[in-house]
C-alpha positions in Angstrom: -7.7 -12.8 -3.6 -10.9 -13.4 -5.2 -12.3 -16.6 -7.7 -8.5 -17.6 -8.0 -7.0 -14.3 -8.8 -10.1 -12.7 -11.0 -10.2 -9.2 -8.7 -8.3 -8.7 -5.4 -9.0 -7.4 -2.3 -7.2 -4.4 -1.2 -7.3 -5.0 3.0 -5.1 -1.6 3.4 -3.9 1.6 1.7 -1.4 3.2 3.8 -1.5 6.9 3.9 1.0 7.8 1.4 -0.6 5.6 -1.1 -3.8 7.8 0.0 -2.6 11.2 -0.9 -0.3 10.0 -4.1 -3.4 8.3 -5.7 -5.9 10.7 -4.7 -8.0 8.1 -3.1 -8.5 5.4 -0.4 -9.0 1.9 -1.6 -8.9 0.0 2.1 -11.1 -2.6 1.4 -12.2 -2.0 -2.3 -11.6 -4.5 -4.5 -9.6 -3.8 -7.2 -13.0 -4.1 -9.9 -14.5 -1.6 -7.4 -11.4 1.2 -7.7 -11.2 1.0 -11.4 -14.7 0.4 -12.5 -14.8 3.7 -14.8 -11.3 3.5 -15.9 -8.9 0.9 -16.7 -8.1 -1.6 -14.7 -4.3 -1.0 -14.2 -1.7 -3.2 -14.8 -1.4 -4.2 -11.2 -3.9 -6.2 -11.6 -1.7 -8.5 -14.0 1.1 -8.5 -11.3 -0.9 -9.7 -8.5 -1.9 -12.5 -11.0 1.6 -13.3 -11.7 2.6 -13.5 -8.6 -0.7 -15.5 -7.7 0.3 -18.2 -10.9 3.8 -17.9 -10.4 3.8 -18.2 -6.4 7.1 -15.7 -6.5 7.3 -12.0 -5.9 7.5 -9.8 -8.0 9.0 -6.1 -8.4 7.2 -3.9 -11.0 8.5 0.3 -11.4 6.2 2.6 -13.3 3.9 5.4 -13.4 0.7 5.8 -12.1 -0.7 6.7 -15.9 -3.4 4.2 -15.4 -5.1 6.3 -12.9 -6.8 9.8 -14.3 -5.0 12.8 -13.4 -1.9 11.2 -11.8 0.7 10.1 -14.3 3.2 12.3 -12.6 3.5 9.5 -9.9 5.9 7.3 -10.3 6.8 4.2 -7.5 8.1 1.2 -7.1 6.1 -2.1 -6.2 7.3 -4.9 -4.6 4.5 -7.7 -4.6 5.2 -10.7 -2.2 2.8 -13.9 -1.9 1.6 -15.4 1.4 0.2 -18.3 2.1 0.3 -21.7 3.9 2.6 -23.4 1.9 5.2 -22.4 -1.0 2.2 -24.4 -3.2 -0.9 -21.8 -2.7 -1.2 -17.9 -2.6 -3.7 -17.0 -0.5 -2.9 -13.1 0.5 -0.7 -11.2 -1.2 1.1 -7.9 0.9 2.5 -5.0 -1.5 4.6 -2.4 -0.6 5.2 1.0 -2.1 8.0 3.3 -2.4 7.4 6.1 -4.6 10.5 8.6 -6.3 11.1 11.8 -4.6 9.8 13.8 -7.9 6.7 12.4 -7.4 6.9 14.0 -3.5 7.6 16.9 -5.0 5.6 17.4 -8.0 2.3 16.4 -6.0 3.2 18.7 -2.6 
């Protein structure tokens, strides 16, 4: 998380995220990825979850990045810190439908 939850940090894009989005993000920050497009609504959920302090579970289609609204996943966006009082990491996790496997194979 960066200046309380104004960008974000991705520290790791797993391979699968890596060939559904067409692109590696390890280590961009999320201004970085989308700085000719959109910003994506993930970027809202990992501010709820920072504001909120709970997880949260968002399904949808990748439509916010060019060329790859075919993909749709589910996220599940859980916040990690020292305390239940302050987000300081949050770790996603991605499962994406089988169409999108088979639509992008």
């Amino acid at each position: 998380m960066i200046d309380g939850g104004t960008d974000f940090r991705n520290r790791y894009w797993g391979t699968l995220i890596v060939e559904s989005a067409g692109f590696d993000a390890t280590d961009k920050t999320h201004l970085e990825i989308y700085k000719n497009q959109p910003l994506g609504p993930q970027l809202e959920n990992y501010q709820l979850v920072v504001t909120e302090r709970r997880a949260n579970i968002v399904y949808r289609n990748s439509s916010f990045i060019e060329n790859r609204d075919f993909i749709v996943y589910t996220s599940l966006n859980l916040p990690l810190g020292k305390s239940d009082d302050v987000v300081e990491h949050i770790i996603s996790v991605v499962d994406y439908d089988e169409i999108a496997h088979g639509h992008s194979e």
